[in-house]
C-alpha positions as CSV (number, residue, x, y, z in Angstrom):
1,X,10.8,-3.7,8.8
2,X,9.2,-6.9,9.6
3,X,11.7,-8.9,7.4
4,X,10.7,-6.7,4.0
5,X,11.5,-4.0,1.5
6,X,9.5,-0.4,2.3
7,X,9.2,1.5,-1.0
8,X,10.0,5.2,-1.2
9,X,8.5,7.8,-3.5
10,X,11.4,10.7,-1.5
11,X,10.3,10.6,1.7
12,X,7.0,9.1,0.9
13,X,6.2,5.5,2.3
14,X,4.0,4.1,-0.2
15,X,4.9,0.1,-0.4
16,X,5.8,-3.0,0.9
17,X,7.6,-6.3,-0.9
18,X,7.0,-8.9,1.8
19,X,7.9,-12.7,0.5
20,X,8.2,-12.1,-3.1
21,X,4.5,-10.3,-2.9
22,X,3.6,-6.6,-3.2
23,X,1.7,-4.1,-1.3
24,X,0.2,-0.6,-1.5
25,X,0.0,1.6,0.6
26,X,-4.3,2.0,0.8
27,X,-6.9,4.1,2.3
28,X,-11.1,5.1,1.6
29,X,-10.5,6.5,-1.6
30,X,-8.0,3.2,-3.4
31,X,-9.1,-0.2,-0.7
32,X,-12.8,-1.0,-2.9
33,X,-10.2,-1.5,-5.9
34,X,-8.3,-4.2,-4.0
35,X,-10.8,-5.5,-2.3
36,X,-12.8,-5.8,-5.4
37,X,-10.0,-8.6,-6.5
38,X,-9.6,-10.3,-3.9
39,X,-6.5,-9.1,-3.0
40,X,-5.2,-9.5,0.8
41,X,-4.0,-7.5,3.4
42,X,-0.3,-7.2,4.4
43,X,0.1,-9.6,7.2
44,X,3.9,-9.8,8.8
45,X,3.0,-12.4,11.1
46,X,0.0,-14.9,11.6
47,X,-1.3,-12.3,14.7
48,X,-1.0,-9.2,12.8
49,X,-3.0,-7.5,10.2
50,X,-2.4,-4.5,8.5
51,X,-5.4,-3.3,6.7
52,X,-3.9,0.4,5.3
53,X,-1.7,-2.6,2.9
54,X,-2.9,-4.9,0.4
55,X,-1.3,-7.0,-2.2
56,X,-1.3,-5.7,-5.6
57,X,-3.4,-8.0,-8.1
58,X,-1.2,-10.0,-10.4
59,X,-3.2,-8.6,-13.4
60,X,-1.7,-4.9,-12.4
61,X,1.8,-6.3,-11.7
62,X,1.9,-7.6,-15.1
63,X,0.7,-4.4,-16.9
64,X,3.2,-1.5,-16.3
65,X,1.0,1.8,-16.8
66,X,-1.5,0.5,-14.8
67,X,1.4,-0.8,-12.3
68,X,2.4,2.6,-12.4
69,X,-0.9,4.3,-11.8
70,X,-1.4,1.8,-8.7
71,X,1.7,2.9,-7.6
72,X,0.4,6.7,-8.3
73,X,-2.5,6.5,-6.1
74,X,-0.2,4.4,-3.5
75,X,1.8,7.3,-3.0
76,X,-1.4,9.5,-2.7
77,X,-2.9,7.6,0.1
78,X,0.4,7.6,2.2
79,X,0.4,11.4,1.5
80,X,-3.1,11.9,2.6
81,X,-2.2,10.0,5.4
82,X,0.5,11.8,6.5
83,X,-1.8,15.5,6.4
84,X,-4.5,13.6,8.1
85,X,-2.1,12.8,11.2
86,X,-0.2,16.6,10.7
87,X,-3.6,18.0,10.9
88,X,-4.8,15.9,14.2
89,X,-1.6,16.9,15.8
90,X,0.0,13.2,15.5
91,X,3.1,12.8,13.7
């Protein structure tokens, strides 16, 4: 997928490594956190952005529980996500 890793929590999409960087899996309740440090948005190529990804701060990748807890609420956006599109229908 676009020349990266996907990350799996069972059949859970949560994450992306992309060019030794990592992203999460976001959405209304987690983005402020990431935005909040700067962090970016996934972007496979220079004419595509994908805002629901951002790159995890290097200050969380280099403290495992909160790497973990990141990673937590990761999984919980995808899976919000995913009962969002259920819900509408979409899948």
């Amino acid at each position: 997928m676009f020349g990266a890793y996907g990350l799996y929590c069972g059949d859970v999409f949560f994450g992306i490594i992309a060019k030794s960087r990592l992203y999460f899996k976001t959405d209304e309740k987690t983005r402020a956190a990431y935005i909040g440090r700067e962090s970016s948005p996934f972007r496979p190529n220079p004419e595509q952005e994908l805002q629901n990804y951002y790159e995890v701060p290097l200050e969380i990748l280099e403290d495992r529980d909160q790497l973990v807890q990141w990673a937590t609420q990761a999984v919980g956006a995808s899976t919000r996500a995913k009962r969002r599109k259920t819900k509408s229908g979409k899948r």
